[in-house]
C-alpha positions as a Markdown table, in Angstrom:
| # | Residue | x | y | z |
|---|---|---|---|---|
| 1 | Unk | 0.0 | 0.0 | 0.0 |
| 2 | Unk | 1.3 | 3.6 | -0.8 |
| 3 | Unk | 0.1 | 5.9 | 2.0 |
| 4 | Unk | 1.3 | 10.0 | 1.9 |
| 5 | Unk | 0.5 | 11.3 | 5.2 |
| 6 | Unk | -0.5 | 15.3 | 5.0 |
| 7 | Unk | 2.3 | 17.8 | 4.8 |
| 8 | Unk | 4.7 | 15.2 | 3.2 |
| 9 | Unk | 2.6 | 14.3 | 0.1 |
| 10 | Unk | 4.1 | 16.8 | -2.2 |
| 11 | Unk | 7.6 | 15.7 | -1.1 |
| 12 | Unk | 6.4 | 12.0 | -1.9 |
| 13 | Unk | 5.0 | 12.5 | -4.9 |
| 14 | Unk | 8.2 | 14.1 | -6.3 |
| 15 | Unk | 10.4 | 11.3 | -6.1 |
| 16 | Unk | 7.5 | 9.4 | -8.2 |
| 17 | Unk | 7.3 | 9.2 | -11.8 |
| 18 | Unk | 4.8 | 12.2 | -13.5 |
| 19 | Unk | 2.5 | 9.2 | -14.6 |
| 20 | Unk | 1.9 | 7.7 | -11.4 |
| 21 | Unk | -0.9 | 9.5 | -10.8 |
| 22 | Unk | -3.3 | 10.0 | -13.5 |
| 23 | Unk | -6.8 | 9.5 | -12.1 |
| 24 | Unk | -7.5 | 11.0 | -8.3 |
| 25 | Unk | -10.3 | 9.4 | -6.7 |
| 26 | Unk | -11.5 | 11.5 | -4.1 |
| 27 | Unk | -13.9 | 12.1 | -0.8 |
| 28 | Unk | -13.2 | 8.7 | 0.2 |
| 29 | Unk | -13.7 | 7.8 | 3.6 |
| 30 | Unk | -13.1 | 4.4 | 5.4 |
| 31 | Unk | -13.7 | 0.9 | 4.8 |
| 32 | Unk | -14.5 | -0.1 | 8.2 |
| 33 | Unk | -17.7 | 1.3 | 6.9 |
| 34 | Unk | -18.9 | -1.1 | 4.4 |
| 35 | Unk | -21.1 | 1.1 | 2.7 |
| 36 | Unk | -18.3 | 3.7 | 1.8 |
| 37 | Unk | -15.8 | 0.6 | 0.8 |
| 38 | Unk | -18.6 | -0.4 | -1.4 |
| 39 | Unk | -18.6 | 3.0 | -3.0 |
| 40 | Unk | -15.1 | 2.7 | -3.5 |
| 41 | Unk | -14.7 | -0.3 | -5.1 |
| 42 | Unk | -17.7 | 0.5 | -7.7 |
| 43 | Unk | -16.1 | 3.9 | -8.4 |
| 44 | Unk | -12.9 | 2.2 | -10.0 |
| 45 | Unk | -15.1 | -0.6 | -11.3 |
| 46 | Unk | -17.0 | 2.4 | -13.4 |
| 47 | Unk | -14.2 | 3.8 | -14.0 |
| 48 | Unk | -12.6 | 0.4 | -15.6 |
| 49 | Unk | -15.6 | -0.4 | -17.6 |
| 50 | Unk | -14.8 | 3.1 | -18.9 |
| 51 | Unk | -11.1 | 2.0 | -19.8 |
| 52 | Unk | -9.4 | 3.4 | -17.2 |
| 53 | Unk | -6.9 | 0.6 | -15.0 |
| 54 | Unk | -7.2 | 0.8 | -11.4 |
| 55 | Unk | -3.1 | 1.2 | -11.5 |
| 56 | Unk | -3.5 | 4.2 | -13.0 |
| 57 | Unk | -5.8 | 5.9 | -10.1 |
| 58 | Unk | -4.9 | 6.8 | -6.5 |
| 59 | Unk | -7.4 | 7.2 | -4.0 |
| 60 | Unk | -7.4 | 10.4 | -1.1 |
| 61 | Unk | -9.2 | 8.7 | 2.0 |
| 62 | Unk | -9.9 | 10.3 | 5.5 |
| 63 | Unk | -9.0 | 6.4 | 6.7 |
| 64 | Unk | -6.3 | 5.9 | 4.1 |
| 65 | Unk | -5.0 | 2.7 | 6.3 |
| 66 | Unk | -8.5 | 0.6 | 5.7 |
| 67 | Unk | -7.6 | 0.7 | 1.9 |
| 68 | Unk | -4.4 | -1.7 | 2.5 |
| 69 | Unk | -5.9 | -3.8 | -0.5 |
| 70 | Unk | -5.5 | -0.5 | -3.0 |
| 71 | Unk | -1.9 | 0.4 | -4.9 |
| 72 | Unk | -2.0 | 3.8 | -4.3 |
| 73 | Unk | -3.9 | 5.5 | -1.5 |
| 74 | Unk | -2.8 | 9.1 | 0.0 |
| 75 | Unk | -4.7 | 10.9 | 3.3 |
| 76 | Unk | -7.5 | 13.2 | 3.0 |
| 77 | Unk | -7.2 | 16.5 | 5.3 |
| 78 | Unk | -9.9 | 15.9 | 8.0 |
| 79 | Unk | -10.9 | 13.9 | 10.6 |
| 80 | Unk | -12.7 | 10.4 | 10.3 |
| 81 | Unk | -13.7 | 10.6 | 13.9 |
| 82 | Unk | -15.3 | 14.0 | 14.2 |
| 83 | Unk | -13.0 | 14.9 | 17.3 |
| 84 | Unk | -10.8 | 17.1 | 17.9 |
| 85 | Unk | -7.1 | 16.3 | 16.9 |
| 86 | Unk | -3.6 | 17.1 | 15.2 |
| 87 | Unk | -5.7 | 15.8 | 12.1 |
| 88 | Unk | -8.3 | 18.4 | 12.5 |
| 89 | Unk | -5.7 | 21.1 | 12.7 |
| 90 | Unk | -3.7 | 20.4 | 9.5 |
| 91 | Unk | -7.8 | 20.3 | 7.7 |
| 92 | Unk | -7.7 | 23.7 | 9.4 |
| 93 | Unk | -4.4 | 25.2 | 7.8 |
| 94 | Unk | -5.5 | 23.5 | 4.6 |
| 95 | Unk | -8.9 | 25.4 | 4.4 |
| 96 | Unk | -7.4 | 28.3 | 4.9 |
| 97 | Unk | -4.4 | 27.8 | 2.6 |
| 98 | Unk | -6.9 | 27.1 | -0.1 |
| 99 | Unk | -9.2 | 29.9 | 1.2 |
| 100 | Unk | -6.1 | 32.3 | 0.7 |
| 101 | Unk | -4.9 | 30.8 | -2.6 |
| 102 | Unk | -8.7 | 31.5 | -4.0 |
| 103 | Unk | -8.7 | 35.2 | -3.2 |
| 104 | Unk | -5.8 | 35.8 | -4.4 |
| 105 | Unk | -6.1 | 33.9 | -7.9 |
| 106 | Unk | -2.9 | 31.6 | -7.4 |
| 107 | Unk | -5.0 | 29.1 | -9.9 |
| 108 | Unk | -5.2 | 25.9 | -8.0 |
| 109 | Unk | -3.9 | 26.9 | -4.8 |
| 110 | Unk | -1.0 | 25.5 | -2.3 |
| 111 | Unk | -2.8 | 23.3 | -0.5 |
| 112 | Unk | -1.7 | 19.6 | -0.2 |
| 113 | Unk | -5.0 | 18.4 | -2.3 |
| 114 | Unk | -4.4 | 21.0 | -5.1 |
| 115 | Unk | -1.0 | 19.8 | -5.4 |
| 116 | Unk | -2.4 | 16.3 | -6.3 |
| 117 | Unk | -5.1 | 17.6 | -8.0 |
| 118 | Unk | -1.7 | 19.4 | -10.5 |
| 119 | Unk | -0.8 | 16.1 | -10.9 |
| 120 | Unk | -3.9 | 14.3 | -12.2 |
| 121 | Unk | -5.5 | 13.6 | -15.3 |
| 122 | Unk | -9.2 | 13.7 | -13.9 |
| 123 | Unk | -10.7 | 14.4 | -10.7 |
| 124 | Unk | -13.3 | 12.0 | -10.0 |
| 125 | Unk | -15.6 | 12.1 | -6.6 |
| 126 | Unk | -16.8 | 8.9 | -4.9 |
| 127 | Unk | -20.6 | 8.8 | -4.7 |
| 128 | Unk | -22.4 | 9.2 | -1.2 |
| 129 | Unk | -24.3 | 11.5 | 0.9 |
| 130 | Unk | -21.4 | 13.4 | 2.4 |
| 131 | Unk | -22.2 | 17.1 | 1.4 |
| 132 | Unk | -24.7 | 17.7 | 3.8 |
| 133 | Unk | -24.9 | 21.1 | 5.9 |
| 134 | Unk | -27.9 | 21.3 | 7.9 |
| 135 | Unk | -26.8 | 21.8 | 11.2 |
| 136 | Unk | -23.5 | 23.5 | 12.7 |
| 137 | Unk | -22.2 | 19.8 | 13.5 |
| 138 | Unk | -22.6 | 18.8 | 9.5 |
| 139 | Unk | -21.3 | 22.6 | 8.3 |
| 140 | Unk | -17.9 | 21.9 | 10.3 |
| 141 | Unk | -17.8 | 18.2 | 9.1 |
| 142 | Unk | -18.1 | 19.8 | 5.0 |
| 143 | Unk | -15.5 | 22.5 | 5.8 |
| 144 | Unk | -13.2 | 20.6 | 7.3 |
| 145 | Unk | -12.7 | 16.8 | 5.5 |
| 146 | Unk | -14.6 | 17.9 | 2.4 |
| 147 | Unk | -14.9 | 21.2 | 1.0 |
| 148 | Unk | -11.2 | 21.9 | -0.2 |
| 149 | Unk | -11.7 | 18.8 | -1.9 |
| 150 | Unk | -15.0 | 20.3 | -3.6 |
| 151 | Unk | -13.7 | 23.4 | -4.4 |
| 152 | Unk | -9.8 | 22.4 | -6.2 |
| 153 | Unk | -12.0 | 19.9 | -8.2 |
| 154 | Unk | -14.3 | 23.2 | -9.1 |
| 155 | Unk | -10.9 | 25.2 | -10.1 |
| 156 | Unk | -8.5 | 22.1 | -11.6 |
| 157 | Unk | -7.8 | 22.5 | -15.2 |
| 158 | Unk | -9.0 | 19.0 | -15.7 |
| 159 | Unk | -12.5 | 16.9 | -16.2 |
| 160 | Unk | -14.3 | 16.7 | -12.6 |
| 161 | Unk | -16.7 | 14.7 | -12.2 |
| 162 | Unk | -18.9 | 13.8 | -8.9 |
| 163 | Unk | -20.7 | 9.7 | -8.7 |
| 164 | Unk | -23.9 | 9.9 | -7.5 |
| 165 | Unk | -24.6 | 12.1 | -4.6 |
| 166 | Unk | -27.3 | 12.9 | -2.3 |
| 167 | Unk | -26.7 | 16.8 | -1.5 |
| 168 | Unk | -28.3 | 19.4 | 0.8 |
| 169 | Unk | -29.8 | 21.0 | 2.7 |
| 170 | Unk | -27.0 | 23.1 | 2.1 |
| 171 | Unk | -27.3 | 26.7 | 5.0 |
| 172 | Unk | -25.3 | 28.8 | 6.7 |
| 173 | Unk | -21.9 | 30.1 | 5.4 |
| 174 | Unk | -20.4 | 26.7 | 4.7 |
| 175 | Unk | -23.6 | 25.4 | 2.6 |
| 176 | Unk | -23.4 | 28.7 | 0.4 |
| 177 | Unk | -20.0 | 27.6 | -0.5 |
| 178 | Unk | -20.6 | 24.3 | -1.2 |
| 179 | Unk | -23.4 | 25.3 | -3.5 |
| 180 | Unk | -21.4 | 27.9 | -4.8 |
| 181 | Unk | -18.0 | 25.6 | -5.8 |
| 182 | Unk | -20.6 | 22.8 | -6.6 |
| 183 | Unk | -21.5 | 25.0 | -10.0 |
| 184 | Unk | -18.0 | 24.8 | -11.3 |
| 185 | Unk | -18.0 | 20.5 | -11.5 |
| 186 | Unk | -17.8 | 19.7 | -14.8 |
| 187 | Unk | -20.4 | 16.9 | -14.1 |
| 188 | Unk | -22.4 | 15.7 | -10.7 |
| 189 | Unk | -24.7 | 13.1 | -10.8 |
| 190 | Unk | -27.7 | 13.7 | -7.8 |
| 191 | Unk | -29.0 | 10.7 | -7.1 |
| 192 | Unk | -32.2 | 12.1 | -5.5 |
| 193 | Unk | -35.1 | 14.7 | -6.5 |
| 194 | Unk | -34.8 | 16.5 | -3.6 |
| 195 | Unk | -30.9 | 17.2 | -4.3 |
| 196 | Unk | -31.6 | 17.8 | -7.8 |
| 197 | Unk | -34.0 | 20.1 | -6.8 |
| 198 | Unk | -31.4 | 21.7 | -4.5 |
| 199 | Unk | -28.2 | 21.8 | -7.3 |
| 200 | Unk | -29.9 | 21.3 | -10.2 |
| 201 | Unk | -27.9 | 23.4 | -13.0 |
| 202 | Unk | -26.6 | 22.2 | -17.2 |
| 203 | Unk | -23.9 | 20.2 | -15.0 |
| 204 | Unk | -26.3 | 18.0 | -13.1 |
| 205 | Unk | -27.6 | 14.8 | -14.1 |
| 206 | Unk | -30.2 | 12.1 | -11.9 |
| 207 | Unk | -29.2 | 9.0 | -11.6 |
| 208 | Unk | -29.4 | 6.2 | -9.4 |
| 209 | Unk | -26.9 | 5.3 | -6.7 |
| 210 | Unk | -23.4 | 3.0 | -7.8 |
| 211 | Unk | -25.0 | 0.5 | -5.7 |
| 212 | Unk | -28.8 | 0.4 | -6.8 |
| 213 | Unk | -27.2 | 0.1 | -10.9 |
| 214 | Unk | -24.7 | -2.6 | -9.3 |
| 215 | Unk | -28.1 | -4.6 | -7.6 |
| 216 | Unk | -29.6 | -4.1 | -11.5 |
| 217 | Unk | -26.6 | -5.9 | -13.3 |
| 218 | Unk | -26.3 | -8.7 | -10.5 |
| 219 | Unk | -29.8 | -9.6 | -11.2 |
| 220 | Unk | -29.8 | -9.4 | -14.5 |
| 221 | Unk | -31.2 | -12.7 | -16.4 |
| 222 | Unk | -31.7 | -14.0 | -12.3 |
| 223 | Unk | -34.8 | -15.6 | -11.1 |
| 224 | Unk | -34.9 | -14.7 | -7.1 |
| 225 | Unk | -37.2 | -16.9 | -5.6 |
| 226 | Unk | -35.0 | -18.1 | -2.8 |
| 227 | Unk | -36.4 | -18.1 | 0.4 |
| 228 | Unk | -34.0 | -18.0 | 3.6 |
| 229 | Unk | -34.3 | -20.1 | 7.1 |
| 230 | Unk | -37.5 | -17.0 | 8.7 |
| 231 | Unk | -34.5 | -15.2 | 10.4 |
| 232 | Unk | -34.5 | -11.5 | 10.5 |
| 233 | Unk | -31.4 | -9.5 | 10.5 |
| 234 | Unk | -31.8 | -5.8 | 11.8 |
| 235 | Unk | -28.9 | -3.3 | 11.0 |
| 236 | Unk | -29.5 | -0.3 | 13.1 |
| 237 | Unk | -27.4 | 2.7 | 14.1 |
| 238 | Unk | -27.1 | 5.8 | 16.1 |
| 239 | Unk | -29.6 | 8.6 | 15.0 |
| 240 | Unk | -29.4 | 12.8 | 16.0 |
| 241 | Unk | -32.8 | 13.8 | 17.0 |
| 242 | Unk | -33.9 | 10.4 | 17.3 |
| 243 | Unk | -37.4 | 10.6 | 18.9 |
| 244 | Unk | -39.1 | 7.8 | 19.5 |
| 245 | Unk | -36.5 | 6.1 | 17.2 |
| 246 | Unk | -35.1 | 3.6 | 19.3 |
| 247 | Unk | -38.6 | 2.2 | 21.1 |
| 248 | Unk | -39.7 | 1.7 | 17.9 |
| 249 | Unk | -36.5 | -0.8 | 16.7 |
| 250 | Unk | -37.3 | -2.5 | 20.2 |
| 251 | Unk | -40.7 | -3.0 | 19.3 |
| 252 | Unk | -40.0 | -4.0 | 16.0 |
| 253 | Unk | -37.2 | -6.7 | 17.7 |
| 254 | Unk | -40.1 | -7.9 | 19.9 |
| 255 | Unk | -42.8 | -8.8 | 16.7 |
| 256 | Unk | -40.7 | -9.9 | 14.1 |
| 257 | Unk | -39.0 | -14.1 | 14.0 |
| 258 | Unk | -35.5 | -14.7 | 15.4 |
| 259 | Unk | -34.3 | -11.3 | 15.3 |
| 260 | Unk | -30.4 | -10.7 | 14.8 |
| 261 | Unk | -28.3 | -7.4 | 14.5 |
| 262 | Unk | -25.8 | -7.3 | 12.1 |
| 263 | Unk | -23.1 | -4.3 | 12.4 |
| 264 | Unk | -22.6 | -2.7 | 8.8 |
| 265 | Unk | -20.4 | 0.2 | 10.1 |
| 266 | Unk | -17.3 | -0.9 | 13.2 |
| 267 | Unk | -16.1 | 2.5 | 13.7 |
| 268 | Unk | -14.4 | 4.3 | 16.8 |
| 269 | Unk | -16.9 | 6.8 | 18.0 |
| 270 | Unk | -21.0 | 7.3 | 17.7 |
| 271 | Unk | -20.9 | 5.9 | 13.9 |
| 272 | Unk | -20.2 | 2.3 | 15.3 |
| 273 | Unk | -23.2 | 0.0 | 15.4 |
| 274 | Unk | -21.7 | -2.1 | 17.5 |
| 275 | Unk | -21.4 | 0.8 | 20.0 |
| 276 | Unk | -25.2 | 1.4 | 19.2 |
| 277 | Unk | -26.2 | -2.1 | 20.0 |
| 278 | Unk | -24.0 | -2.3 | 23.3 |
| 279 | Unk | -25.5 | 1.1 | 24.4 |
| 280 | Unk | -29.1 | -0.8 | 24.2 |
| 281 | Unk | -27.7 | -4.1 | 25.8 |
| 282 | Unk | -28.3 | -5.8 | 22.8 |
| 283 | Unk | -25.9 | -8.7 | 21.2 |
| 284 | Unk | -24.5 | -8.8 | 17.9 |
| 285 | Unk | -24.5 | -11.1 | 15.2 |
| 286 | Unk | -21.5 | -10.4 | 13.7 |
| 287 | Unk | -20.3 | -8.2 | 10.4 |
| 288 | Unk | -23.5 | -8.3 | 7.9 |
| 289 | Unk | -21.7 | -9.5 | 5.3 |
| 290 | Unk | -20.8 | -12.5 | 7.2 |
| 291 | Unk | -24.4 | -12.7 | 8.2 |
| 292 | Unk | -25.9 | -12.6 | 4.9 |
| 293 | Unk | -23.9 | -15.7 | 3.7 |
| 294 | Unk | -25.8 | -17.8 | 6.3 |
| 295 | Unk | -29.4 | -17.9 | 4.6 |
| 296 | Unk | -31.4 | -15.1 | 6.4 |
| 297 | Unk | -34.7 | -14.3 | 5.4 |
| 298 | Unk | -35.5 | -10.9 | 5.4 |
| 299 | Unk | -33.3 | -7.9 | 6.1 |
| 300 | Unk | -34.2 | -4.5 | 8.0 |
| 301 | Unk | -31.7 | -1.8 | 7.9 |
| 302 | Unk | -31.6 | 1.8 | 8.6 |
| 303 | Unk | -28.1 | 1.6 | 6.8 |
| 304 | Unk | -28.8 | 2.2 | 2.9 |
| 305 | Unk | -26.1 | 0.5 | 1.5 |
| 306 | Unk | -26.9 | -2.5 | 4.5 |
| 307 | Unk | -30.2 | -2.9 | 2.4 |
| 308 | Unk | -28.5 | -2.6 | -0.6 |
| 309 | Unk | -25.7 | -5.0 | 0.2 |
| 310 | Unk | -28.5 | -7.6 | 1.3 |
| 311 | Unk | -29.9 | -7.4 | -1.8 |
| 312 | Unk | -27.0 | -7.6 | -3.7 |
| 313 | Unk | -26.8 | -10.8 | -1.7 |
| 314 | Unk | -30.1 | -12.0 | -2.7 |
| 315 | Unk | -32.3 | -11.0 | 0.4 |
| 316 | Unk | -35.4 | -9.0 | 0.5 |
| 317 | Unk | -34.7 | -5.9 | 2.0 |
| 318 | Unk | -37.0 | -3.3 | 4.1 |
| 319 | Unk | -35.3 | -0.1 | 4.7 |
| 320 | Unk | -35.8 | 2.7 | 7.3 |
| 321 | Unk | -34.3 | 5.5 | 6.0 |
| 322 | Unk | -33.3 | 8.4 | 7.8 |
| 323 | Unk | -32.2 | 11.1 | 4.6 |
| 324 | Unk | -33.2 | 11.7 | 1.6 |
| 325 | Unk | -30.9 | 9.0 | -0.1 |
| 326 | Unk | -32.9 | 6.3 | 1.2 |
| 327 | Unk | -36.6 | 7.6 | -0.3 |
| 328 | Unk | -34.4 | 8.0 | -3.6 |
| 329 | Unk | -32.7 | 4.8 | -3.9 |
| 330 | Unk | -35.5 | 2.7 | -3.0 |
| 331 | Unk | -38.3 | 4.8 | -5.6 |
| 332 | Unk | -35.5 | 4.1 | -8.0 |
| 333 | Unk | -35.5 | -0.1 | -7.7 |
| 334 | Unk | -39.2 | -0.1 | -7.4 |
| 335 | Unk | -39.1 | -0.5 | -4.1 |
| 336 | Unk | -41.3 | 2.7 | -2.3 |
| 337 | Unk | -44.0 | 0.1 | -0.5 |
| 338 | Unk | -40.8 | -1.3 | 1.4 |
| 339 | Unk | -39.0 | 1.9 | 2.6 |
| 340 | Unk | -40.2 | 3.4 | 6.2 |
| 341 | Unk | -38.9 | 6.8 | 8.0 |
| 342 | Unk | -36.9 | 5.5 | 10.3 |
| 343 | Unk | -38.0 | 7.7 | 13.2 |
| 344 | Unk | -41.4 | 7.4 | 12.4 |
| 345 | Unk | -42.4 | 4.1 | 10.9 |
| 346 | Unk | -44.9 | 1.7 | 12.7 |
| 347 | Unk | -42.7 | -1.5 | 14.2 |
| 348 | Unk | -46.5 | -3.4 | 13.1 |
| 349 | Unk | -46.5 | -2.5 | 9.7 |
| 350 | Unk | -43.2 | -3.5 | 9.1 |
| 351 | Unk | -43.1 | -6.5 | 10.3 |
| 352 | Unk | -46.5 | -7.6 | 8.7 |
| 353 | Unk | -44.1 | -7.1 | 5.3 |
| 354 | Unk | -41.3 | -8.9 | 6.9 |
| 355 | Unk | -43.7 | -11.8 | 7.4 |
| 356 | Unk | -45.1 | -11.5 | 4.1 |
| 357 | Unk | -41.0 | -11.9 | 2.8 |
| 358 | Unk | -40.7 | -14.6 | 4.8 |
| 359 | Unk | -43.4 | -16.7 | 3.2 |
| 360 | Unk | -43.4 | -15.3 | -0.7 |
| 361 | Unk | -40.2 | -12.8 | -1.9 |
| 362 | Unk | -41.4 | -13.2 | -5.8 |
| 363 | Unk | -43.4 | -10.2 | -6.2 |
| 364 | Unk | -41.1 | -8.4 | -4.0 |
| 365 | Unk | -37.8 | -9.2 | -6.9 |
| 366 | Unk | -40.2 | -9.1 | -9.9 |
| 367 | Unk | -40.8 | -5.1 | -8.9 |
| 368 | Unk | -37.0 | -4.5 | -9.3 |
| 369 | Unk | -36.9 | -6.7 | -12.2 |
| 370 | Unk | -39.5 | -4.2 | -13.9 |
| 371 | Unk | -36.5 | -1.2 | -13.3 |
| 372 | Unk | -33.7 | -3.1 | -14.5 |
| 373 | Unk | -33.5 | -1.7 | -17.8 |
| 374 | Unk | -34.1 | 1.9 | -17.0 |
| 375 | Unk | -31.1 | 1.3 | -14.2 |
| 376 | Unk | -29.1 | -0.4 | -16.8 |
| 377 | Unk | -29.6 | 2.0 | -19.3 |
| 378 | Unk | -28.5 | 5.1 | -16.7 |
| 379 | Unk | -25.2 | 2.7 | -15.5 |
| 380 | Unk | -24.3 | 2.6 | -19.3 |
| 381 | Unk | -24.9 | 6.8 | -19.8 |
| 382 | Unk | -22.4 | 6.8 | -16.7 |
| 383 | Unk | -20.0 | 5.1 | -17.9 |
| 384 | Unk | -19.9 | 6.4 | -21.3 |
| 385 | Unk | -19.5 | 9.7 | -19.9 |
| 386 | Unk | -17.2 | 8.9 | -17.8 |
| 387 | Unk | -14.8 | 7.5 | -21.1 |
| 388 | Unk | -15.8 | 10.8 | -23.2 |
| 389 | Unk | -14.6 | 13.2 | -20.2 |
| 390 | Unk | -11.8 | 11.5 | -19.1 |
| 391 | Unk | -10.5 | 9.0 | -22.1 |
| 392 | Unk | -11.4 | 11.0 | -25.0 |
């Protein structure tokens, strides 16, 4: 694994050949979550469909260490962790490097990310719901482990293109700037009406998530009638202004048949849903993709990519989504009926259509085998654009 740690990269990358880095892959985060790894690793399969080889790209990663299984990985300014820390500081200098750089028109700046970004061919965003600024938490996250990234993409003299993304709200200072450097992508794929609505602009394109078109060519020419052993594996997490939130996973625990939680994310910190579970003296069942391999039946999650990844796997999947992503995703396989606000949603109802799972998935598959061709049709747009922009 290549790893540049911040403040030496540009010494690094010197003593590199010029072509070593021709694609940078950026806003990656960790792979102790398994939703962002999965994001990842469909960003350079895209990106190889579209002729590009995965030698030829680098990844910049707040967790650059999870990527040990990736040639060429270099650290992200920021803080995985969202706590205070050297880390946070040296995303601090770099904001205001850049910041400085911008007003005074130096072109791309002297930061450490638009010194990689001088040394790429494209500038290519993994997909995700990461821009988000609706509270002062969320602003400070954006400014600090994202926005420099944003806005060197914006100025770089070279093709920048952002994978599907679910955007907004976007307020206060640090949303108005996001917006603002947002305009100057060459291309940015939404993957919800509500951000397209938000950002829409000539650059902006709906589509459906990496994962969602990856679920469409998995199944494609598959019969899913499989049913599992009437498990049901629950993948829940740690909510801000949760409400009545966690009675309701209880309650749902308590109706549906041989409950088992699954842990999609293992982080340090809040995002962990093993923390989550141990917080509510409940047991685990393991990492979900482990679980999935043993024949469950249905799967809840309030983790998108956990629904998706279970589906991917051949389960039926009820989500309870907690942002807009998760309404988006799930209209886009067909699947609204099965998608529940997560803070909201009535434990009863869902568990009536776990049961229902449980005893006949067919008409549950056959309404994302209905969307397959749109979703295939939209993956092949992708990539296509992907090879005009960045291939020629």
């Amino acid at each position: 694994m290549w790893v540049v740690l911040t403040g030496r990269c540009d010494q690094q990358l010197q003593s590199k050949p010029q072509h070593a880095l021709m694609y940078l892959i950026m806003h990656g985060f960790s792979r102790r979550n398994a939703g962002d790894g999965l994001l990842v690793d469909l960003t350079y399969e895209a990106l190889g469909q579209a002729g590009i080889d995965r030698d030829r790209c680098a990844l910049l990663a707040l967790d650059p260490e999870s990527f040990a299984d990736l040639k060429h990985v270099f650290r992200a300014p920021g803080e995985p962790r969202a706590q205070p820390s050297l880390r946070l500081c040296s995303a601090g200098i770099e904001v205001v490097t850049d910041g400085i750089s911008s007003m005074l028109g130096t072109g791309l700046g002297a930061s450490q990310v638009a010194r990689l970004a001088t040394r790429a061919r494209g500038l290519i965003a993994v997909g995700g719901g990461y821009l988000v600024a609706d509270s002062p938490v969320r602003q400070m996250g954006v400014l600090f482990n994202h926005l420099v990234q944003l806005r060197v993409a914006g100025r770089a003299g070279v093709p920048s293109i952002y994978l599907p993304q679910s955007i907004g709200p976007l307020r206060g200072p640090v949303g108005r700037a996001t917006a603002r450097a947002l305009r100057s992508i060459d291309r940015l794929y939404v993957r919800d009406d509500k951000s397209l609505a938000e950002v829409g602009g000539p650059n902006v394109r709906r589509c459906a998530d990496l994962a969602v078109m990856k679920l469409a060519r998995e199944l494609a020419g598959v019969t899913r009638q499989e049913r599992g052993d009437n498990r049901t594996v629950l993948v829940g997490r740690d909510l801000p202004n949760a409400g009545s939130y966690v009675e309701r996973l209880c309650e749902l625990q308590r109706l549906v048949s041989s409950p088992a939680w699954a842990v999609q994310a293992d982080v340090i910190g809040h995002r962990s849903d093993r923390a989550f579970y141990q917080s509510l003296g409940l047991p685990d069942a393991g990492p979900l993709a482990n679980v999935l391999k043993t024949r469950p039946g249905v799967v809840v999650s309030v983790r998108l990519h956990g629904a998706i990844a279970a589906l991917i796997a051949g389960w039926p999947a009820i989500h309870l989504a907690y942002e807009r992503k998760g309404w988006g995703a799930y209209e886009d396989l067909g699947l609204a009926a099965f998608v529940h606000d997560a803070r909201t949603f009535d434990p009863a109802t869902v568990a009536r259509q776990v049961d229902a799972l449980q005893r006949d998935p067919g008409k549950f598959w056959e309404r994302i085998r209905r969307v397959m061709p749109v979703l295939q049709a939209q993956y092949d747009d992708l990539v296509s654009d992907l090879r005009a922009r960045l291939v020629g």
